[in-house]
NUNU-163558 format. One record per atom (N, C-alpha, C): residue in one letter; z, y, x. Coordinates in steps of 0.001 Angstrom, whole numbers, plus 524288, in hexadecimal, padded with zeros to 5 digits. Layout:
! NUNU-163558
aZYX/...
END
This chain:
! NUNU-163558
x0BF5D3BFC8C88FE/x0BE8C3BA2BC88EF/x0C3E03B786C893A/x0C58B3B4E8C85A4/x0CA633B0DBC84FF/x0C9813ACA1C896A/x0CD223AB93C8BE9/x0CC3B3A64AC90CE/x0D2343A350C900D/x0D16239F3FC8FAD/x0D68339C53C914A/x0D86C39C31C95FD/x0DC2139AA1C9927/x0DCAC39A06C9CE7/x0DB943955DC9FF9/x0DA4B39632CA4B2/x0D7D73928DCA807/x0DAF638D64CA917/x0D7E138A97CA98F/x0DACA38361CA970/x0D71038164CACAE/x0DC6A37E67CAFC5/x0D9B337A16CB444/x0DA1837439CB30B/x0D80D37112CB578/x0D94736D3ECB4CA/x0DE5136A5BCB6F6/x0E1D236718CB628/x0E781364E2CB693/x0E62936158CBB2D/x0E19535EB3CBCBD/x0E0B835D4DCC14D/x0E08535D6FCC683/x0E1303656ECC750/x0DFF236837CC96D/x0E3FB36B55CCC38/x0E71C36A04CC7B2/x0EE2136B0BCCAEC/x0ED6B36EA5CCCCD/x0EFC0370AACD11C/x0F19F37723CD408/x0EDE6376A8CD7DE/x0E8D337392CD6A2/x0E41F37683CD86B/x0E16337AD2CD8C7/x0DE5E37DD9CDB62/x0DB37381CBCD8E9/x0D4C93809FCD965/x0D4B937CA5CD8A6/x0D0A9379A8CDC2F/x0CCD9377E3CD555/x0CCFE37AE7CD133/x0CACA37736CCDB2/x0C81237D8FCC947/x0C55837A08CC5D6/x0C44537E65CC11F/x0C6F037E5ECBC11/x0C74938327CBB2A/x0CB3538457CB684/x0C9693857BCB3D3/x0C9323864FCAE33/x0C587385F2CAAA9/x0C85438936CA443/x0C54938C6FCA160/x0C8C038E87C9D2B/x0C3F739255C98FD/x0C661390EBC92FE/x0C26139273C91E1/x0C442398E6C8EE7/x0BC71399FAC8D4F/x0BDFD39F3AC8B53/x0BB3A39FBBC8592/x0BA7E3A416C81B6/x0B6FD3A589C7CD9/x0B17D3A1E5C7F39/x0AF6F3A38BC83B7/x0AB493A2A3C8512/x0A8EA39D4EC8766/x0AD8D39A4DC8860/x0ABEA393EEC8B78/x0B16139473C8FCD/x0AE44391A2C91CE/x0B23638F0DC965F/x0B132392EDC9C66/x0B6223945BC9EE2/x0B46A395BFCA4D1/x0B79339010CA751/x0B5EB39172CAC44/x0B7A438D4ACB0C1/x0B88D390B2CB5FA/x0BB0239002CB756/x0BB5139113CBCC1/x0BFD138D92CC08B/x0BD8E38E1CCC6FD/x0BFA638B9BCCB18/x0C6E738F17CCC5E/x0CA7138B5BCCAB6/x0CF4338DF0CCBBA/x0D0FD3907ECD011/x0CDAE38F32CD609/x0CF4F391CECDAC9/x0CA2E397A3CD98F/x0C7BD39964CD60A/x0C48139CB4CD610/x0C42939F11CD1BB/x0C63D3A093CCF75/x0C6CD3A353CCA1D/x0C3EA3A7B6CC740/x0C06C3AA1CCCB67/x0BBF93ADC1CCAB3/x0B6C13AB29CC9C3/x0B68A3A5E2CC97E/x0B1893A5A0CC6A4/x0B2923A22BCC29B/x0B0873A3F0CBE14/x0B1373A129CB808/x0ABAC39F45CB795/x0AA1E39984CB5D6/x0A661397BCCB4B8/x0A7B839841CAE97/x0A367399F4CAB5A/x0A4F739A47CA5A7/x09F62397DCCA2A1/x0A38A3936BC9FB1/x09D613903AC9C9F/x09F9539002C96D0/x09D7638D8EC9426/x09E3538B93C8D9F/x0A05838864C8D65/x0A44F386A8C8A92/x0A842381B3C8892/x0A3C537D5AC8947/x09F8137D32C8540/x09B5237881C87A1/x099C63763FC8B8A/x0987637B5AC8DE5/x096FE377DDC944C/x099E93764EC95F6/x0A04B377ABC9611/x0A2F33765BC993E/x0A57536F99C9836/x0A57336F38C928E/x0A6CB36B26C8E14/x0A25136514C921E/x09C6636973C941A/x099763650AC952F/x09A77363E6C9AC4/x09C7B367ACC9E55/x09D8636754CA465/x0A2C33631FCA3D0/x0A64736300CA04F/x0A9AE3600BCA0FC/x0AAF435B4EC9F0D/x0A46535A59C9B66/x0A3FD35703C994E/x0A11C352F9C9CF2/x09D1A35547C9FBD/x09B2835437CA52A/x09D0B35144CA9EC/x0A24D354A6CAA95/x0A506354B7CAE11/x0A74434FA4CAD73/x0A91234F18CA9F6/x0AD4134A0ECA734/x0A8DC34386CA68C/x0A3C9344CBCA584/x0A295340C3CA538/x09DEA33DF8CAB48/x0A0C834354CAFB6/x09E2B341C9CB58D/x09B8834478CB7AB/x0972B34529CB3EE/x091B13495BCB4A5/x0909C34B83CBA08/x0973334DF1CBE1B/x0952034F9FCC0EE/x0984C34D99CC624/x09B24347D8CC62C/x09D4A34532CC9B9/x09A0B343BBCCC57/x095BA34595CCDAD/x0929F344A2CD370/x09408348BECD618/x0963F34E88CD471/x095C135216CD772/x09B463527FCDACD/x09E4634EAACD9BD/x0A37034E3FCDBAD/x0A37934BA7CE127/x0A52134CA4CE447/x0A66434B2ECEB9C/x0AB0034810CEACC/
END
């Protein structure tokens, strides 16, 4: 399996506190940068719609 290498977000600075994200042949993985043993792995689509989601609120109730 071909993978790019993993990318964080620039917001996040010399955090380890965030998710990093990179794709492969197969879709997209994600994973938490302080935890690197678990890969969530979905399809370019869904993810296209989680961040399409994300961007237009969808889930700013769940925020403290």
């Amino acid at each position: 399996m071909r993978s790019s290498a993993w990318q964080k977000s620039s917001y996040s600075g010399a955090n380890d506190e965030c998710v990093e994200v990179r794709t492969t042949n197969e879709g997209i993985e994600l994973r938490e940068s302080d935890d690197g043993n678990t890969i969530v792995r979905t399809t370019s689509a869904t993810f296209a719609a989680l961040l399409q989601a994300t961007k237009a609120g969808e889930f700013d109730h769940h925020a403290s």
